[in-house]
Residue frames as a rotation matrix with the C-alpha (Angstrom) as fourth column:
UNK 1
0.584 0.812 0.000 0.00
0.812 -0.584 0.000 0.00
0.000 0.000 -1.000 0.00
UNK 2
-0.077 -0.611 0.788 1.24
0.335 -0.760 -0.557 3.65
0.939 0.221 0.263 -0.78
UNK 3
-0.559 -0.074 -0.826 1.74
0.480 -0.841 -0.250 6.54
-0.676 -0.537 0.506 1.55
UNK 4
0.580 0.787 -0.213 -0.30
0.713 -0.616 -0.335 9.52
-0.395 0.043 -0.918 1.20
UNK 5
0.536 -0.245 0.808 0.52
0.501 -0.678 -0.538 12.44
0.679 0.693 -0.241 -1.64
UNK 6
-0.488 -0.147 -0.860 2.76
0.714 -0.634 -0.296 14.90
-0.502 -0.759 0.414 -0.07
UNK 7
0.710 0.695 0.118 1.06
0.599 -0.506 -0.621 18.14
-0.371 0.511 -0.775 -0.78
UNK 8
-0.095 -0.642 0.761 2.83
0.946 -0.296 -0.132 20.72
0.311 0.707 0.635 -3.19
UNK 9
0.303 -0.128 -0.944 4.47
0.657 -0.689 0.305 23.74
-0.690 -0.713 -0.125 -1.13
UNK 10
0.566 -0.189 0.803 4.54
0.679 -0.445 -0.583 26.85
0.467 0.875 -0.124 -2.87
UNK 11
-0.355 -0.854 -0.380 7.70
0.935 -0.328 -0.136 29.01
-0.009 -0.404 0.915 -1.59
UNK 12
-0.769 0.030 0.638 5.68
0.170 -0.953 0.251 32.29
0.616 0.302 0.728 -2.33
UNK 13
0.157 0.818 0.554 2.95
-0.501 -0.417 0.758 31.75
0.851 -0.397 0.344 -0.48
UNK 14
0.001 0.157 0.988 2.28
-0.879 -0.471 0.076 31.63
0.477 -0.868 0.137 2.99
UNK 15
-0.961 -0.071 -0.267 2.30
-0.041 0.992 -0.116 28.62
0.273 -0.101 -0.957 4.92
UNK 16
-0.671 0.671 -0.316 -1.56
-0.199 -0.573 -0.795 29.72
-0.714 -0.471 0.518 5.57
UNK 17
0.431 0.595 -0.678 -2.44
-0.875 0.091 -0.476 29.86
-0.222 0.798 0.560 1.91
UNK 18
-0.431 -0.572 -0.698 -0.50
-0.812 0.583 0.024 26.61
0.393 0.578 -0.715 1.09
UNK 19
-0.908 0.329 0.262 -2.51
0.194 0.880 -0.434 24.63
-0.373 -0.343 -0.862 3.55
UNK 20
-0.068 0.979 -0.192 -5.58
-0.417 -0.203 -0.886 25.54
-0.906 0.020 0.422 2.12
UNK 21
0.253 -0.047 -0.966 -4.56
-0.964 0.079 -0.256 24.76
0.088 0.996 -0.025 -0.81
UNK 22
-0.766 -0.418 -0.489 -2.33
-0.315 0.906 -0.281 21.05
0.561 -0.061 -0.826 -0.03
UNK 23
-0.922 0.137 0.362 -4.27
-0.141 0.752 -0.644 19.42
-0.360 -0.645 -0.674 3.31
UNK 24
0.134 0.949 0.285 -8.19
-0.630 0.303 -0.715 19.36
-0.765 -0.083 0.639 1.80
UNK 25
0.262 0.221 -0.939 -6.93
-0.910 0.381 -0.164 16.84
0.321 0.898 0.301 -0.85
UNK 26
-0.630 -0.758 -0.168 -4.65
-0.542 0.584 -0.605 14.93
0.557 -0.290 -0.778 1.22
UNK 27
-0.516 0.533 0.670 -7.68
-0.515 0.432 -0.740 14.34
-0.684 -0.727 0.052 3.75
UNK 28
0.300 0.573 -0.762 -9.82
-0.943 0.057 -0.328 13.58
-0.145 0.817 0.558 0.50
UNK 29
-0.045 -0.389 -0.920 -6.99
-0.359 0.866 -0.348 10.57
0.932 0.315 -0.179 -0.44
UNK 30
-0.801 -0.075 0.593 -6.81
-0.593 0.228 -0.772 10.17
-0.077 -0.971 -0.227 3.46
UNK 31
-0.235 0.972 0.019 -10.58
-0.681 -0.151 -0.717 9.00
-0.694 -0.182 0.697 3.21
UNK 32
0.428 0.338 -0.838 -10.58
-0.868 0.411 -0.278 7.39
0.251 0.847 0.469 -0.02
UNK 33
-0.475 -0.587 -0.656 -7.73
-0.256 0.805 -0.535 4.59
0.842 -0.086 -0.533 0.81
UNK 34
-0.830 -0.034 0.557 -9.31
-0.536 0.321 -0.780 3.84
-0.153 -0.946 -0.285 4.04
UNK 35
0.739 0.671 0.065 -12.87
-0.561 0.666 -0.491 3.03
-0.373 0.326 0.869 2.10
UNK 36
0.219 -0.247 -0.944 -10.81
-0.872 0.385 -0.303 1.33
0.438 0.889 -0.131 -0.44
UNK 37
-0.881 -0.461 0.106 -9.33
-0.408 0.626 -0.664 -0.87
0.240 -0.629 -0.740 2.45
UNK 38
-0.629 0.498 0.596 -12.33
-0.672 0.037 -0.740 -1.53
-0.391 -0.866 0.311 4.14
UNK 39
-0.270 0.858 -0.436 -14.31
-0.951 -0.310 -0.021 -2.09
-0.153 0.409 0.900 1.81
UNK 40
0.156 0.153 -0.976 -13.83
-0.183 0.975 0.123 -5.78
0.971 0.159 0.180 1.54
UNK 41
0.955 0.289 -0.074 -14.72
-0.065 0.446 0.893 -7.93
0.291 -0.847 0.444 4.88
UNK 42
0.886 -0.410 -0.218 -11.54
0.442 0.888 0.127 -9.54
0.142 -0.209 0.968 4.78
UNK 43
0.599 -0.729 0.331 -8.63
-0.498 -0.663 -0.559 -6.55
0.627 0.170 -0.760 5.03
UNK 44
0.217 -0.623 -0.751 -5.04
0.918 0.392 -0.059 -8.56
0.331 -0.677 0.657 6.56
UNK 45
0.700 -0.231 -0.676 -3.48
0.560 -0.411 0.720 -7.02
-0.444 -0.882 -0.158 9.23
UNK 46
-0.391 -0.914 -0.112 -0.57
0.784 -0.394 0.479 -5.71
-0.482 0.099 0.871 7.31
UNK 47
-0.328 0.145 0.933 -3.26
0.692 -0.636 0.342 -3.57
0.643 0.758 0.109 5.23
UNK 48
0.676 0.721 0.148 -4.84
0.419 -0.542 0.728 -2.48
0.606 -0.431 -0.669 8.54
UNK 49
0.309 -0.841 -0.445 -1.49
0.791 -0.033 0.611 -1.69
-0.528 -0.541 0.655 9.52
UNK 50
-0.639 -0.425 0.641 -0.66
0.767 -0.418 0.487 0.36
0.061 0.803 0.593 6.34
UNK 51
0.263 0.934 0.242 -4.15
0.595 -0.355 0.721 2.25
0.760 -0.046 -0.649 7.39
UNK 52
0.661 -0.234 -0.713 -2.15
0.669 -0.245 0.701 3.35
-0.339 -0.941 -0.006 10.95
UNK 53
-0.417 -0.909 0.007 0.62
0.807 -0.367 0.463 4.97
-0.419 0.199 0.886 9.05
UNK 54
-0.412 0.487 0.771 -1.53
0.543 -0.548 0.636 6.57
0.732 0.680 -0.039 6.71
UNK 55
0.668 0.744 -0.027 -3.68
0.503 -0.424 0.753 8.09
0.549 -0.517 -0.657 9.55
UNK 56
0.409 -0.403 -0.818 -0.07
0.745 -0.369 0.555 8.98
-0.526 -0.837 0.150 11.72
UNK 57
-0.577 -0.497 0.648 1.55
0.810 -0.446 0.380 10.75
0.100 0.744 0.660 8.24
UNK 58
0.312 0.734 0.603 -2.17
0.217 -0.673 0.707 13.03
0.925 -0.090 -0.370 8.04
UNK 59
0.707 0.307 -0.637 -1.75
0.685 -0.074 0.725 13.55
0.175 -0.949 -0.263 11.60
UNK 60
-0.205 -0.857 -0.472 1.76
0.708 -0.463 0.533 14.74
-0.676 -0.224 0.702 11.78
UNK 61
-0.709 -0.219 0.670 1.38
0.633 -0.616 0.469 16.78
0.310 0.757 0.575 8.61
UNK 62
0.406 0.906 0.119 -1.61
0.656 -0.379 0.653 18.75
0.636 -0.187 -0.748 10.60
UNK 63
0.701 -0.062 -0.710 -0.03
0.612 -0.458 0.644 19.03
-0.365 -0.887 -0.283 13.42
UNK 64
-0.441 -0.895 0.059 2.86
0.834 -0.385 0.394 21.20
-0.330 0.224 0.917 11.27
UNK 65
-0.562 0.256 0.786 -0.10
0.267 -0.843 0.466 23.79
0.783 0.472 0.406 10.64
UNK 66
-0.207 0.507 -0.837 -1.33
0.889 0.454 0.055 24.18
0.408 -0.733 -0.545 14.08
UNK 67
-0.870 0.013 -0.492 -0.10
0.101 -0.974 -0.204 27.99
-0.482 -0.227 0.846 14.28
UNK 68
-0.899 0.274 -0.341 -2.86
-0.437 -0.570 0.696 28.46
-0.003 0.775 0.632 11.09
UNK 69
-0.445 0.803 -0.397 -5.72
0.173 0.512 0.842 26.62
0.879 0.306 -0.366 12.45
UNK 70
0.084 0.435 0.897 -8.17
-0.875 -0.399 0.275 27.59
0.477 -0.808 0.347 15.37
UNK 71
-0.489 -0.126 0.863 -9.49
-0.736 0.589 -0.332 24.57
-0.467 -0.798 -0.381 17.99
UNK 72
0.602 0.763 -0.238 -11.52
-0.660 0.307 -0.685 23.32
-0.450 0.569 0.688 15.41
UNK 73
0.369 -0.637 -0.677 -8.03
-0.532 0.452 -0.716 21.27
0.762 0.624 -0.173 14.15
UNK 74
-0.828 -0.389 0.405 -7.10
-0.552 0.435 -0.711 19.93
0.100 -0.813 -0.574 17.95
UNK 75
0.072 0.649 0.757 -11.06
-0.459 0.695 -0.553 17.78
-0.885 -0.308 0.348 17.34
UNK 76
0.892 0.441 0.102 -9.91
-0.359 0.826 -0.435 16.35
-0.276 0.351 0.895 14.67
UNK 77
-0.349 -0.897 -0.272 -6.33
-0.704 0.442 -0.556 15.80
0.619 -0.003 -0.785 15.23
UNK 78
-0.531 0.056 0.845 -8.14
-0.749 0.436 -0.499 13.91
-0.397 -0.898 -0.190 18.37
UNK 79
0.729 0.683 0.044 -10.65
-0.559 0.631 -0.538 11.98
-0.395 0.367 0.842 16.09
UNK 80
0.558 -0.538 -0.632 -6.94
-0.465 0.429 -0.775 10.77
0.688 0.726 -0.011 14.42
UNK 81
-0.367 -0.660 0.656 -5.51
-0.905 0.090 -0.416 9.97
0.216 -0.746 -0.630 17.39
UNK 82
0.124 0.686 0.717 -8.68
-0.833 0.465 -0.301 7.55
-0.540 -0.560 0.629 17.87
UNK 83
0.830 0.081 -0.552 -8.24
-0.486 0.588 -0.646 5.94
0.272 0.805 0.527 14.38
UNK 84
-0.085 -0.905 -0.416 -4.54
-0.562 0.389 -0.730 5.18
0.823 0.172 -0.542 15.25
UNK 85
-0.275 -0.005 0.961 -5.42
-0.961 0.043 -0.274 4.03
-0.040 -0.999 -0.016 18.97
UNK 86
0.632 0.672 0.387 -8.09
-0.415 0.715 -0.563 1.40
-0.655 0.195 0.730 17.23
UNK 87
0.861 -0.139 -0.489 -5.58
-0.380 0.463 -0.801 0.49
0.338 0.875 0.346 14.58
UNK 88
-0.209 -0.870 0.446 -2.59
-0.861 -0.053 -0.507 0.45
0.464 -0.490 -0.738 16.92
UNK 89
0.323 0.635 0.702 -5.04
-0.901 0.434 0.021 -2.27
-0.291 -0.639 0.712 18.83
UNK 90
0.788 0.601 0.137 -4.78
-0.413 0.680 -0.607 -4.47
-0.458 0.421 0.783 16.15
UNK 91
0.247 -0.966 -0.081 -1.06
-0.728 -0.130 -0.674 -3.95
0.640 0.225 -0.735 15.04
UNK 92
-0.175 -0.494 0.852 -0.45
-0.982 0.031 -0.184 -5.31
0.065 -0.869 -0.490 18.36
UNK 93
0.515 0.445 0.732 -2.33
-0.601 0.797 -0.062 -8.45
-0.611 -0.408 0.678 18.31
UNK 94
0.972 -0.116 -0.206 -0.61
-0.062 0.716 -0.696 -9.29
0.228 0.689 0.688 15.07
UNK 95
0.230 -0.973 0.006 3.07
-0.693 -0.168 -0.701 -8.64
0.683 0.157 -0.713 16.36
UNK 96
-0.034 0.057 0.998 2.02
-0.964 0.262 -0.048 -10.46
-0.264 -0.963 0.046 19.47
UNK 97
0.954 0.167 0.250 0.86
-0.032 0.884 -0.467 -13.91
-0.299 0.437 0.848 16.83
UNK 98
0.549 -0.820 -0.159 4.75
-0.401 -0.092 -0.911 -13.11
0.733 0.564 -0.380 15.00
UNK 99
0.114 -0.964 0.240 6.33
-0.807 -0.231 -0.543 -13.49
0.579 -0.132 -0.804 18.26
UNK 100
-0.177 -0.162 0.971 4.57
-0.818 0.573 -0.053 -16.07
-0.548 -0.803 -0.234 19.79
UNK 101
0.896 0.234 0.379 5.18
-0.154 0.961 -0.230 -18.35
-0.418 0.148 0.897 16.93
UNK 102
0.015 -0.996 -0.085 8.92
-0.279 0.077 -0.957 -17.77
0.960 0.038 -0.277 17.03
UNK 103
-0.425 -0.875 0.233 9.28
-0.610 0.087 -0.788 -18.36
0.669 -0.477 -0.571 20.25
UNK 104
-0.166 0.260 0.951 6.63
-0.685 0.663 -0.301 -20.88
-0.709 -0.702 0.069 21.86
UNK 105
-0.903 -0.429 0.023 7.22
-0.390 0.840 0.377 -24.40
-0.181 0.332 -0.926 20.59
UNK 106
-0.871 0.490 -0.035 4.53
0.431 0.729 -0.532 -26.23
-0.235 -0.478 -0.846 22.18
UNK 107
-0.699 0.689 0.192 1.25
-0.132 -0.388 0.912 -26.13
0.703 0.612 0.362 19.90
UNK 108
0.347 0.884 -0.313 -1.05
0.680 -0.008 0.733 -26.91
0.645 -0.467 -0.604 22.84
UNK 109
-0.128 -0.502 -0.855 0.93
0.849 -0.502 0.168 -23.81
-0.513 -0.704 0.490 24.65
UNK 110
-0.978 -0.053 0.204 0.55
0.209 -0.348 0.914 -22.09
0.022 0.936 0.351 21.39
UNK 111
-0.585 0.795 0.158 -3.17
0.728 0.430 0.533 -22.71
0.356 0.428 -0.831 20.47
UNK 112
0.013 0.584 -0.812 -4.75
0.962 -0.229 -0.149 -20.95
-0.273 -0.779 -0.565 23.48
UNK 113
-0.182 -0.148 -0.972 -3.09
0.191 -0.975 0.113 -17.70
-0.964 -0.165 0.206 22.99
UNK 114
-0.915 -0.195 0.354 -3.64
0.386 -0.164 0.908 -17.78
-0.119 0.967 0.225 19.62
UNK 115
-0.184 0.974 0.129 -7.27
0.847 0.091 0.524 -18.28
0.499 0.206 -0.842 19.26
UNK 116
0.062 0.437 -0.897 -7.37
0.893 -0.425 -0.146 -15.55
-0.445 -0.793 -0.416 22.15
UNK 117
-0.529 -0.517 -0.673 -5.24
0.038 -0.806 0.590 -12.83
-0.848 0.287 0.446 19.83
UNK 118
-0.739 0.407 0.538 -7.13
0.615 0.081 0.784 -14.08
0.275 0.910 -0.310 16.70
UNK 119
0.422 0.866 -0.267 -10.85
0.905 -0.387 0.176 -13.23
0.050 -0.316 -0.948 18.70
UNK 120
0.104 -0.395 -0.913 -8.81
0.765 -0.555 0.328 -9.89
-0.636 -0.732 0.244 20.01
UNK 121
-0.681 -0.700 -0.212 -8.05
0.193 -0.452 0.871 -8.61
-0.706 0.553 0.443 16.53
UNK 122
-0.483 0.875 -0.014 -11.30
0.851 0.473 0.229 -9.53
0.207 0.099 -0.973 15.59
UNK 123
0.315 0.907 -0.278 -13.30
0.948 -0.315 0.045 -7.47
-0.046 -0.278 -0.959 17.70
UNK 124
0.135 -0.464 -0.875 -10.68
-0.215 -0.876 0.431 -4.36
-0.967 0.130 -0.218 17.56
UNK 125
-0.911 -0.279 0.304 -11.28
0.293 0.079 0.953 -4.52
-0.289 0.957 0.010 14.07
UNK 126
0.093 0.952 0.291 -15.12
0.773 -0.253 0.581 -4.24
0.627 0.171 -0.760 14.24
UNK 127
0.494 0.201 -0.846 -14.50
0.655 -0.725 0.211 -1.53
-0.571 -0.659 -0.490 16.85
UNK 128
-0.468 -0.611 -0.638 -12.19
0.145 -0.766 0.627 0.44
-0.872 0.201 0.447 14.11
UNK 129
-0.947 0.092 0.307 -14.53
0.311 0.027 0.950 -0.26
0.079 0.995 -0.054 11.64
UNK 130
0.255 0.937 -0.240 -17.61
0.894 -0.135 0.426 0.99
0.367 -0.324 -0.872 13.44
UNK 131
0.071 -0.144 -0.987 -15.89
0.494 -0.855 0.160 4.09
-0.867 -0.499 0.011 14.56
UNK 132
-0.869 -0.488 0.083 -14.83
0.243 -0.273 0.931 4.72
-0.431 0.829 0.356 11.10
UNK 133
-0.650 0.691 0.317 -18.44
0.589 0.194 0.784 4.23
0.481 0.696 -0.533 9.91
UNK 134
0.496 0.553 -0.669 -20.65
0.841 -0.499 0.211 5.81
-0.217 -0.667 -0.712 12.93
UNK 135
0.809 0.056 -0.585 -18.31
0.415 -0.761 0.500 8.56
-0.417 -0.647 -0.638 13.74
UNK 136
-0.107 -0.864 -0.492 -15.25
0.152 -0.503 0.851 9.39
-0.983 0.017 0.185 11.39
UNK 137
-0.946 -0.103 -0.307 -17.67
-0.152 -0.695 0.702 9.03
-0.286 0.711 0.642 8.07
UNK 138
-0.371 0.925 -0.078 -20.31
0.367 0.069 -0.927 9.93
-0.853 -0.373 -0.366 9.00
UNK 139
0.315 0.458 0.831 -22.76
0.936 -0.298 -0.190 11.29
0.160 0.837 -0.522 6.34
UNK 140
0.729 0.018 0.685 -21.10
0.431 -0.789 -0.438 14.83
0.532 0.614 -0.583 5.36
UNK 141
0.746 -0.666 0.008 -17.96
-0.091 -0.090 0.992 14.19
-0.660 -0.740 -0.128 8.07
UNK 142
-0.378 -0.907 0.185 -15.13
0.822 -0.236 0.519 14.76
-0.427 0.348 0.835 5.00
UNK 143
0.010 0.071 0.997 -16.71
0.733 -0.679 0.041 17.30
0.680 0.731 -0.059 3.82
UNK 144
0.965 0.028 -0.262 -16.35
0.262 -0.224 0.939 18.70
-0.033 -0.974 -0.224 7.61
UNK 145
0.260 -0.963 0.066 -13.10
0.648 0.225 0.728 18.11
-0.716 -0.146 0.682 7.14
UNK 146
-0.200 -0.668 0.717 -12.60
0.979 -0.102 0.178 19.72
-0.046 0.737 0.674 4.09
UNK 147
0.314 0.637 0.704 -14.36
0.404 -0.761 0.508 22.66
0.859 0.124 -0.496 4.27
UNK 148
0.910 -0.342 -0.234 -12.50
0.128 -0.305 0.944 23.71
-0.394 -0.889 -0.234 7.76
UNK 149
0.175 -0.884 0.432 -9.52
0.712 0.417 0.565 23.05
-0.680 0.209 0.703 5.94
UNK 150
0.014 -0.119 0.993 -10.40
0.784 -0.614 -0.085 25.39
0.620 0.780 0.085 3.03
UNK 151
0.217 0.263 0.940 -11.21
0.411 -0.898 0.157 28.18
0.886 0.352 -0.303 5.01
UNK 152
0.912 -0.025 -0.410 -9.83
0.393 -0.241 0.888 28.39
-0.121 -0.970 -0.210 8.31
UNK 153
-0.050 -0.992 0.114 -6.16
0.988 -0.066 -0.142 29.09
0.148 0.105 0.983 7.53
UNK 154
0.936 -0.051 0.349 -4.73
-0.032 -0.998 -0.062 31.89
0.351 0.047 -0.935 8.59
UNK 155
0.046 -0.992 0.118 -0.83
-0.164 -0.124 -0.979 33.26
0.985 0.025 -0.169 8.94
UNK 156
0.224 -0.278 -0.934 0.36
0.849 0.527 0.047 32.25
0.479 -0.803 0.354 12.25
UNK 157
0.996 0.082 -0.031 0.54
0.085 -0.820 0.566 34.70
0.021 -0.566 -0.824 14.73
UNK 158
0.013 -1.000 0.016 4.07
0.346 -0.011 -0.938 36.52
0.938 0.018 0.345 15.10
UNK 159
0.845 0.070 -0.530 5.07
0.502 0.237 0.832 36.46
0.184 -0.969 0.165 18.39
């Protein structure tokens, strides 16, 4: 799976007028690759892994325009935080299945913990995929996104 476009900085203009211009697409492709993932039942861990990056890249690249955005960018840096929390869930169970079939022999030692991490990854999947659906796209919740994005910017304050 790719990374997310960087947006295209323009050295003349502000760092104000450049997010308006760069972050409402990026959230746009942000959005799109996560349906695209989802969209089938069956998404492996390494794609729902590739989904965590994608969501920490968008983060970080927000949080580098924080001077040019109001509070209205600290609720949905926090809605990303959630996505990565719920995907971070699941990361874990799989690194946890990697290491405990390198290093526990014994398949009835084995088995248990498996089946437990399998269920585990499971259900913190249907919990990132029900937040994602209920509450991060919701009906007209990128266009929330974008539309804050277009028009909040302003020049950072000079201190």
């Amino acid at each position: 799976m790719r990374k997310l476009e960087r947006p295209q900085w323009n050295d003349s203009e502000e760092p104000a007028a450049n997010a308006r211009r760069g972050l409402p697409p990026l959230v746009g492709e942000y959005f799109n690759l996560v349906r695209k993932v989802i969209s089938t039942a069956d998404a492996s861990p390494a794609e729902l892994h590739s989904l965590r990056l994608a969501t920490k890249q968008l983060r970080y690249t927000l949080e580098l325009f924080r001077s040019c955005y109001g509070a209205g960018l600290e609720t949905r840096l926090a809605d990303l935080r959630q996505i990565q929390q719920l995907l971070g869930e699941v990361a874990d169970c799989a690194a946890a299945q990697r290491t405990l079939s390198k290093s526990v022999r014994s398949r009835a030692a084995r088995d248990p913990i498996q089946a437990f991490l399998n269920t585990r990854a499971e259900t913190k999947t249907a919990e990132f995929r029900k937040y994602w659906a209920e509450q991060f796209d919701a009906d007209g919740h990128e266009r929330w996104w974008t539309t804050y994005l277009e028009r909040s910017a302003r020049p950072p304050s000079r201190r």
